[in-house]
C-alpha angles and dihedrals in degrees: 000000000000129000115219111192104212090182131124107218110230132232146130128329102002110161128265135230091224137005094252094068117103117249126240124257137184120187125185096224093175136015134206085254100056109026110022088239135057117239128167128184116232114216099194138144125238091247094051120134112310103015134135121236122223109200093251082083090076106014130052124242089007123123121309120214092253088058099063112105101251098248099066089083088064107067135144109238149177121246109215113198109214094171136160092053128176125215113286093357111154120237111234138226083223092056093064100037088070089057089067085232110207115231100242107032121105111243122221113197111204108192099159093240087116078081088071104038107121088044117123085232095047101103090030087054114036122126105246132229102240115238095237080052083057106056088037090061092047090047092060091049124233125172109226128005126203134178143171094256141042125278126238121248085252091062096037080056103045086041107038094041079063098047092251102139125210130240101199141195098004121180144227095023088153083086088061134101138198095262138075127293124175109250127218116190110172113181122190117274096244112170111240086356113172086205127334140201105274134185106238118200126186108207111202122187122230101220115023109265124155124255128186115201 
């Protein structure tokens, strides 16, 4: 079994989608020499780098991230490779189609771009979901999305108005391969949270077996 880790580490100064984000901040609040312990205080939003949408983050009285049954964070799910990938280039319904997606089964899209998050260009470049990718993948349904890079507001529309949460901007998806993993996004238990940071773990068996969630 190998243990893939698809989290963004945070720290100071990691971009935002939109000015109105908070920015990080990390602040050393005791020392070894002073205190006899280090503590720092974290300043973040609840949409900062790896993190998971409710759909309270877009509409108004739907679920909120502290209302999903826990288990929902622990899914089997199938990786689609869509590298190479140019700046901006749309990702197809077509596309997925061609990967047999199961109803049920929670879907991971690896297009490279982690590998630019931190860039000043990440959230201006990233290939987007369509948004008839995006109802295809809700009609089927699946139960959680995630991606290395952002959603549009489209997709955050078609997924969160069904109660499909995103797990968004995940990281090191080159180790990755077409298949299925077992996916673990756990987001922060955040009362009333309209998203929150999460670690997110890819599990990937050594040898093919079957799991059921």
């Amino acid at each position: 079994m190998t243990v893939i880790d698809l989290t963004h580490p945070i720290s100071a100064n990691i971009p935002v989608y939109f000015p109105w984000h908070p920015p990080t901040t990390v602040e050393q609040t005791a020392t070894y020499a002073a205190n006899l312990c280090v503590v720092r205080k974290l300043g973040i939003g609840t949409h900062t780098a790896t993190h998971i949408d409710a759909p309270s983050h877009i509409f108004e009285g739907m679920s909120t991230i502290d209302q999903y049954d826990p288990s929902l964070w622990v899914r089997e799910a199938r990786v689609v490779d869509l590298t190479p990938r140019e700046a901006r280039q749309e990702i197809t319904v077509d596309e997925l189609r061609a990967h047999s997606l199961a109803p049920g089964m929670a879907v991971v899209l690896k297009t490279g771009w982690d590998v630019r998050f931190g860039t000043v260009d990440y959230y201006s470049t990233y290939p987007p979901l369509s948004a008839e990718a995006a109802e295809y993948l809700a009609a089927l349904p699946v139960p959680l999305l995630a991606a290395d890079t952002p959603f549009t507001m489209a997709v955050h529309r078609i997924m969160l108005r069904r109660g499909i949460p995103l797990v968004t901007n995940i990281n090191n998806t080159a180790r990755l391969k077409n298949g299925t993993i077992r996916l673990i996004a756990a987001p922060l238990l955040i009362a009333h949270g309209d998203g929150a940071p999460a670690r997110v773990l890819a599990i990937v068996e050594d040898s093919p077996q079957s799991w059921n969630p």
